[in-house]
N, CA, C and O atoms as CSV, one atom per row, in Angstrom:
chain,resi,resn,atom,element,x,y,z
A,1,UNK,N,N,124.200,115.666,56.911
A,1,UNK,CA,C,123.318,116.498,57.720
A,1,UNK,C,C,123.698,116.315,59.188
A,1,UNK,O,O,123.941,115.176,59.583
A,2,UNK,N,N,123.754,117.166,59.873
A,2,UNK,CA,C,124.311,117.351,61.529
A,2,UNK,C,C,122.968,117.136,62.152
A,2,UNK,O,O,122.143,117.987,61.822
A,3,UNK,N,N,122.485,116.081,63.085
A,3,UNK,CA,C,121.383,116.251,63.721
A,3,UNK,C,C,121.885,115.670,64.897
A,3,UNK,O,O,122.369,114.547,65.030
A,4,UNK,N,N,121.664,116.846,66.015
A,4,UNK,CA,C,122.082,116.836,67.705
A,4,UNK,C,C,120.578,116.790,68.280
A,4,UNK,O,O,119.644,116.705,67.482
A,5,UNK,N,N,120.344,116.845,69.680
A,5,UNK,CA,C,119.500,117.026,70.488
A,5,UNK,C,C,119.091,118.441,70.621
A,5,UNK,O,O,119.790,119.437,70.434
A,6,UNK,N,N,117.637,118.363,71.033
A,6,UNK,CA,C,117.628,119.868,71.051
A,6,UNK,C,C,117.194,120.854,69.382
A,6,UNK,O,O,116.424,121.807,69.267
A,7,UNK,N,N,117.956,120.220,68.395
A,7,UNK,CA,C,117.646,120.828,67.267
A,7,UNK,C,C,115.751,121.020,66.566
A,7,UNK,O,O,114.970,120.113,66.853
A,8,UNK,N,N,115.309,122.051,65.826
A,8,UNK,CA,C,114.781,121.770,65.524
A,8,UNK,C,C,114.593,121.070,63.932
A,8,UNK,O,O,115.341,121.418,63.018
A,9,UNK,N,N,113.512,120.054,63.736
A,9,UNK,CA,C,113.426,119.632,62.166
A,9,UNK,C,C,112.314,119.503,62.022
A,9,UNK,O,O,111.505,119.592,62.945
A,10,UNK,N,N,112.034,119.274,60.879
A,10,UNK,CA,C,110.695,119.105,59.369
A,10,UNK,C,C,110.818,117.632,58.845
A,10,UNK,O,O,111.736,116.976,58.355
A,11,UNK,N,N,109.775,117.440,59.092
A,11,UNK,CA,C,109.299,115.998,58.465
A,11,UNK,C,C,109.067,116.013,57.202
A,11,UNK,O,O,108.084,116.710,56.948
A,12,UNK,N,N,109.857,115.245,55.716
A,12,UNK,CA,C,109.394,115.426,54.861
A,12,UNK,C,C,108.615,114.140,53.996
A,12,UNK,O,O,108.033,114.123,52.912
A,13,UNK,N,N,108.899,113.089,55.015
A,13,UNK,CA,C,107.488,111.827,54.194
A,13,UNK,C,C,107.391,111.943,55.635
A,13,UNK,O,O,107.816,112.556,56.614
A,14,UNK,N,N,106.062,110.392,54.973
A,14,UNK,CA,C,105.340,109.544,56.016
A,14,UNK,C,C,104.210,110.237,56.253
A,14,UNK,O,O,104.030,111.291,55.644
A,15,UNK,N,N,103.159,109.709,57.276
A,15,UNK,CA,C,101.787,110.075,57.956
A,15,UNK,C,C,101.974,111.509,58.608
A,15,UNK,O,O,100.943,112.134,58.857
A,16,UNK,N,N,103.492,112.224,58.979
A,16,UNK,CA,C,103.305,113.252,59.807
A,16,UNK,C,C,104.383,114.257,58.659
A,16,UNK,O,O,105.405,114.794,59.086
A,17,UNK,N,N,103.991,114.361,57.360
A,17,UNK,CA,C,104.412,115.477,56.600
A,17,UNK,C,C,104.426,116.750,56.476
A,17,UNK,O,O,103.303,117.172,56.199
A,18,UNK,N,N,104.997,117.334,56.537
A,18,UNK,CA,C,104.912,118.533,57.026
A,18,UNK,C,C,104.987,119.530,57.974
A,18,UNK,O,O,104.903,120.754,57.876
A,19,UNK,N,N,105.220,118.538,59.231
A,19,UNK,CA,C,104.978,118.736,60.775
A,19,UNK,C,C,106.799,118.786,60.804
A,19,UNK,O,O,107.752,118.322,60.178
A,20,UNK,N,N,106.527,119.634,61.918
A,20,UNK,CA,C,107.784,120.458,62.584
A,20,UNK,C,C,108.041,119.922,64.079
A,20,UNK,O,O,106.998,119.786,64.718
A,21,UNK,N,N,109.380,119.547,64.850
A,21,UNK,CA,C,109.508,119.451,65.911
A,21,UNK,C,C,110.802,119.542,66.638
A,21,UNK,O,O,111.763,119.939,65.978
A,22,UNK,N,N,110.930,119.331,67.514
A,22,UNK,CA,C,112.385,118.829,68.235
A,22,UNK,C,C,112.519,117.842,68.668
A,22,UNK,O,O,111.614,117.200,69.200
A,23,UNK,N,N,114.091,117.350,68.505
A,23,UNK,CA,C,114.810,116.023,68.269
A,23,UNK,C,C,114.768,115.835,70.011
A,23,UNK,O,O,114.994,116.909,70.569
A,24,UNK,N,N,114.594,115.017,70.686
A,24,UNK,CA,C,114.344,114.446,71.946
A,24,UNK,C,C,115.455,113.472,72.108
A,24,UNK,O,O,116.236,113.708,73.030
A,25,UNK,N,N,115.713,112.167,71.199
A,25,UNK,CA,C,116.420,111.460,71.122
A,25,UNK,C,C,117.572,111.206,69.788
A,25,UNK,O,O,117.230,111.818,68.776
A,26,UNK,N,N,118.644,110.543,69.669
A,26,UNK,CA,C,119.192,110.221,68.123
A,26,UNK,C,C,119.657,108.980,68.892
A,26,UNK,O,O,120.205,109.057,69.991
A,27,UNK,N,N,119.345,107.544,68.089
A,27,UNK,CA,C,119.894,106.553,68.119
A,27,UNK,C,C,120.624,106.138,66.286
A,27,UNK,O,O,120.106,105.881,65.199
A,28,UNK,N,N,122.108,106.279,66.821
A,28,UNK,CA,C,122.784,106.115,65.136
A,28,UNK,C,C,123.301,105.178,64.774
A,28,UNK,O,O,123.804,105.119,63.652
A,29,UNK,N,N,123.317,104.295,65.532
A,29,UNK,CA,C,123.318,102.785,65.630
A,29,UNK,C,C,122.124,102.374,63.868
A,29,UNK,O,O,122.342,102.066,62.697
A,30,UNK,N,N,121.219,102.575,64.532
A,30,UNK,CA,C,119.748,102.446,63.556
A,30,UNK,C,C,119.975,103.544,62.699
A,30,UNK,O,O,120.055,103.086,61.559
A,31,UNK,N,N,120.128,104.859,62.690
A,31,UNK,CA,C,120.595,105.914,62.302
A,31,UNK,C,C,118.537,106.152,62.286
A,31,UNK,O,O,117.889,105.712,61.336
A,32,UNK,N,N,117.919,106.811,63.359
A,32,UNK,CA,C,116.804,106.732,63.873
A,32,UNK,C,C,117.000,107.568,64.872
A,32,UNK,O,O,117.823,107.479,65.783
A,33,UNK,N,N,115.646,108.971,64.522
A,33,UNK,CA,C,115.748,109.859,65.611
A,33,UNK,C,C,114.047,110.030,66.262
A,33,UNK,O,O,112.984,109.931,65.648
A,34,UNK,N,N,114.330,110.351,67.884
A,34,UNK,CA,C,113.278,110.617,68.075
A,34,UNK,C,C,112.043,112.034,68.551
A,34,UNK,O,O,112.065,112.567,69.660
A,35,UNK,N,N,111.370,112.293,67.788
A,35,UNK,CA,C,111.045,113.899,68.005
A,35,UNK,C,C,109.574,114.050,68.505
A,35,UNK,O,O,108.539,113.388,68.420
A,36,UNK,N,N,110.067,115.548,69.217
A,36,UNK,CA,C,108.598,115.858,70.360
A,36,UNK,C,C,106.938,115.679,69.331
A,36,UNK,O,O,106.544,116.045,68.224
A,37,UNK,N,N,106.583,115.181,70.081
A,37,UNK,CA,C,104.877,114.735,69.404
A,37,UNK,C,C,104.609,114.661,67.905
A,37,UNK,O,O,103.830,115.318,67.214
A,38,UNK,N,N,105.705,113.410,67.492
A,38,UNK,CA,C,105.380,112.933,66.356
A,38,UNK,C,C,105.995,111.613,66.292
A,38,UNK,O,O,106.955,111.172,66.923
A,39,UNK,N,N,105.015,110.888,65.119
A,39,UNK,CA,C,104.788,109.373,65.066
A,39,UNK,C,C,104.823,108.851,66.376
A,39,UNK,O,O,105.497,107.989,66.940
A,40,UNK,N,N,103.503,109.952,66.848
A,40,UNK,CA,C,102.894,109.129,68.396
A,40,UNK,C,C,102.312,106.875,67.986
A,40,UNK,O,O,101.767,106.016,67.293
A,41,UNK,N,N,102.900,107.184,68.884
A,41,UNK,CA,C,102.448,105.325,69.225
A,41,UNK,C,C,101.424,105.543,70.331
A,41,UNK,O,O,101.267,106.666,70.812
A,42,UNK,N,N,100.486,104.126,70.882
A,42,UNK,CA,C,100.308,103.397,71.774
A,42,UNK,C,C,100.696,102.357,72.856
A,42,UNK,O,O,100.232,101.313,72.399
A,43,UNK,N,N,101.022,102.198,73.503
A,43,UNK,CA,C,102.157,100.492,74.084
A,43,UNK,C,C,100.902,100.673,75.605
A,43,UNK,O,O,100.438,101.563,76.318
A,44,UNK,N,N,100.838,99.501,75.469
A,44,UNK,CA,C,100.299,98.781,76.532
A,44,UNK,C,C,100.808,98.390,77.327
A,44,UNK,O,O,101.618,97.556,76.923
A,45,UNK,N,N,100.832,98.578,78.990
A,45,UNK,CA,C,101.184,98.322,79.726
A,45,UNK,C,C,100.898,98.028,80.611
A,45,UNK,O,O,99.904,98.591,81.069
A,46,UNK,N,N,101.627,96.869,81.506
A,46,UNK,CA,C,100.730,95.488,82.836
A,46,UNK,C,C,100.943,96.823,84.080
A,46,UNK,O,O,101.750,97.718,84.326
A,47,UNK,N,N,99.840,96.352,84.549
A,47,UNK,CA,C,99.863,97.286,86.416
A,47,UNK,C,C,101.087,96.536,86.720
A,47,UNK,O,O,101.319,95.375,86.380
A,48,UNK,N,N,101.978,97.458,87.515
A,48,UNK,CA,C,103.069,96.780,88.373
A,48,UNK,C,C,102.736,97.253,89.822
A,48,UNK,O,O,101.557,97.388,90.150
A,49,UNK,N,N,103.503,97.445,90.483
A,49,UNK,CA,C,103.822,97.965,92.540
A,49,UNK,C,C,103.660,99.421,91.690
A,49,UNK,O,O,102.629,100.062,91.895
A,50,UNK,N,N,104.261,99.740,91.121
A,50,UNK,CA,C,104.372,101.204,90.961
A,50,UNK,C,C,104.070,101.701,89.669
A,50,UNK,O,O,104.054,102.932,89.648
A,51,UNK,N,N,103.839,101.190,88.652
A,51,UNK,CA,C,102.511,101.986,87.508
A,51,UNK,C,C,101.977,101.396,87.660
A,51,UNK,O,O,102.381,100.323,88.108
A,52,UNK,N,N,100.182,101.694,87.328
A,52,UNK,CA,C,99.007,101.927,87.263
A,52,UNK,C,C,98.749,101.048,86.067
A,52,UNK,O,O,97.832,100.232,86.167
A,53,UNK,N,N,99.599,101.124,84.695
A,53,UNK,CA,C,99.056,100.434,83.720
A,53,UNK,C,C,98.512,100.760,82.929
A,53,UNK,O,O,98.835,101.948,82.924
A,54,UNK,N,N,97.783,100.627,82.066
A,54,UNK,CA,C,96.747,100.931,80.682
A,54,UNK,C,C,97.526,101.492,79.643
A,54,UNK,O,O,98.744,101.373,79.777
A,55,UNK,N,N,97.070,102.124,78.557
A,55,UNK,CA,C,96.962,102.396,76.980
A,55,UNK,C,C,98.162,103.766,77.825
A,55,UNK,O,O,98.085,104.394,78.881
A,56,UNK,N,N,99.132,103.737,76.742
A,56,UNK,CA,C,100.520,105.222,77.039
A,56,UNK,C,C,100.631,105.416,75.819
A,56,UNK,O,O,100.992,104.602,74.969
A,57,UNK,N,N,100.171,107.044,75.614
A,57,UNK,CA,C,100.857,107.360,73.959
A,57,UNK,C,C,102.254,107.937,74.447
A,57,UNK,O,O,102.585,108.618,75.418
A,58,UNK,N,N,103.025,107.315,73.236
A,58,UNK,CA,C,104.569,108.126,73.678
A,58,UNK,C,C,105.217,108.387,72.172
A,58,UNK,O,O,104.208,108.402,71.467
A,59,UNK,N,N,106.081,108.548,71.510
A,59,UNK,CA,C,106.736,109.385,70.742
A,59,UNK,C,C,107.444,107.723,70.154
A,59,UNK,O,O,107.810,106.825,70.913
A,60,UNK,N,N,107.474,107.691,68.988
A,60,UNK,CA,C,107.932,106.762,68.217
A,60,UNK,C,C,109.177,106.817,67.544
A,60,UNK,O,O,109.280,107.948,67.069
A,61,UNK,N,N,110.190,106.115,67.275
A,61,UNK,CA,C,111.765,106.562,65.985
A,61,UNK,C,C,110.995,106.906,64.513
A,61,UNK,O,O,109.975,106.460,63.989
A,62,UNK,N,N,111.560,107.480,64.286
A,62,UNK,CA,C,111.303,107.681,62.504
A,62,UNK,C,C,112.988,107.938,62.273
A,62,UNK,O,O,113.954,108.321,62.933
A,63,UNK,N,N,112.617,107.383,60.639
A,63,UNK,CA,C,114.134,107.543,59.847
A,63,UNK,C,C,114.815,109.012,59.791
A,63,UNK,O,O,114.311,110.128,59.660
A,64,UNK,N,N,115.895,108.666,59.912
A,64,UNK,CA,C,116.714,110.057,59.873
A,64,UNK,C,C,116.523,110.868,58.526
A,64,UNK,O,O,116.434,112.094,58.462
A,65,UNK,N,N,116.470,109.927,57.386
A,65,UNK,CA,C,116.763,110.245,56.202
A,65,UNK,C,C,114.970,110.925,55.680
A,65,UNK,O,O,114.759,111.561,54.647
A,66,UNK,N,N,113.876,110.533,56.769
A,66,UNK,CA,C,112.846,111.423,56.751
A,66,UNK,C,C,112.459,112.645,57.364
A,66,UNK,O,O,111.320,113.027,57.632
A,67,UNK,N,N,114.024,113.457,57.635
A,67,UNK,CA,C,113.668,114.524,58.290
A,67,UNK,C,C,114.488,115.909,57.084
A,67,UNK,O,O,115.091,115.888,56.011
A,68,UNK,N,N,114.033,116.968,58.078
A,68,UNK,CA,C,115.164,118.029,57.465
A,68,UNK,C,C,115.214,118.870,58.223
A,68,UNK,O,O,114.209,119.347,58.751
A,69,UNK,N,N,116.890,119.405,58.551
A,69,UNK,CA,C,117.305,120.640,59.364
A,69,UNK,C,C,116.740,121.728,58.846
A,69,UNK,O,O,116.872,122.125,57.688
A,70,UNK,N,N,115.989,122.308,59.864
A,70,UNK,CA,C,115.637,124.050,59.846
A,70,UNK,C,C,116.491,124.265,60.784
A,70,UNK,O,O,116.315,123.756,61.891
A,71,UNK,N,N,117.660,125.120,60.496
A,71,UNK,CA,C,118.534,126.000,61.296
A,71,UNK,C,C,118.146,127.376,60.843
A,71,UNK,O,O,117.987,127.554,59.636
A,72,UNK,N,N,118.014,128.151,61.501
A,72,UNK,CA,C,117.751,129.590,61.250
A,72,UNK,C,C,119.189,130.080,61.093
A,72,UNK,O,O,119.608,130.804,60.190
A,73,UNK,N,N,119.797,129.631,61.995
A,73,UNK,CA,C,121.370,130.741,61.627
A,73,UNK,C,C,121.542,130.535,60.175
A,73,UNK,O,O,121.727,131.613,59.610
A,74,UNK,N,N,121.544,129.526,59.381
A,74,UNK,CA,C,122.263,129.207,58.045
A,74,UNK,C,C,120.659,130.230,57.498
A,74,UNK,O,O,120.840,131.427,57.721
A,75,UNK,N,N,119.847,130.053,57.135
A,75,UNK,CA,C,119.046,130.662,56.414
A,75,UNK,C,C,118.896,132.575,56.296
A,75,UNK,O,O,118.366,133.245,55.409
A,76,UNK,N,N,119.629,133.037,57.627
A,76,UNK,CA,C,119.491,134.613,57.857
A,76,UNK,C,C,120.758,134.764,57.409
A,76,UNK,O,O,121.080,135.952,57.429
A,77,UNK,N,N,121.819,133.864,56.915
A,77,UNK,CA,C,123.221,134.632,56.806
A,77,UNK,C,C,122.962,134.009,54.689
A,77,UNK,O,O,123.139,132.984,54.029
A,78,UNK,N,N,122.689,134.802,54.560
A,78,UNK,CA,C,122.556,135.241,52.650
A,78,UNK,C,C,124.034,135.510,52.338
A,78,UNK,O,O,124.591,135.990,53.325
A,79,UNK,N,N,124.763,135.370,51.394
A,79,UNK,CA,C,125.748,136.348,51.108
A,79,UNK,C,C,124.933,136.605,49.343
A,79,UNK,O,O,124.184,135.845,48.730
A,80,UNK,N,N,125.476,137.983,48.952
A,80,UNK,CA,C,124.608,138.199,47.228
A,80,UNK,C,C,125.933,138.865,46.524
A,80,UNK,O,O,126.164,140.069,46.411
A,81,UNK,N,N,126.690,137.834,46.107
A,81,UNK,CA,C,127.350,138.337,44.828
A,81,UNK,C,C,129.334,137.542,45.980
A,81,UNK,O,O,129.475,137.223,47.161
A,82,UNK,N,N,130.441,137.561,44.692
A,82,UNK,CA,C,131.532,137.398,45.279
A,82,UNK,C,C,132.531,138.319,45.376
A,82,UNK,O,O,132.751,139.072,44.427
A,83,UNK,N,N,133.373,138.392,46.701
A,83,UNK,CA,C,134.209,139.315,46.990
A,83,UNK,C,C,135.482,139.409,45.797
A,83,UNK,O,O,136.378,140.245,45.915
């Protein structure tokens, strides 16, 4: 499966099934991608000089192998029968 930045995908386990988004990050090291507003987290964070601090929801890794490409180009190009 080809998964770049930018793409969109479908979640098919876990707590956010079914849910649709775009890929934000790919770390393939872990082979772990990260996508717009799903498997939101919490992280806590100390006041510094320059943040403020408190409770940050931000966007969590989920497994690669829990996603799936929706490409529209591959789905509108049908071929029906062989040349």
């Amino acid at each position: 499966m080809i998964l770049k930045k930018g793409i969109q995908v479908k979640i098919i386990s876990g707590k956010d099934r079914g849910k649709t988004g775009e890929i934000l990050e790919i770390n393939r090291k872990l082979n772990k991608v990260k996508i717009k507003s799903i498997n939101m987290i919490k992280k806590h964070l100390k006041p510094t000089k320059e943040n403020k601090g408190g409770i940050v929801s931000k966007e969590g890794f989920i497994d690669q192998s829990n996603v799936k490409n929706l490409d529209q180009k591959k789905s509108e190009k049908r071929t029906i029968g062989k040349k």
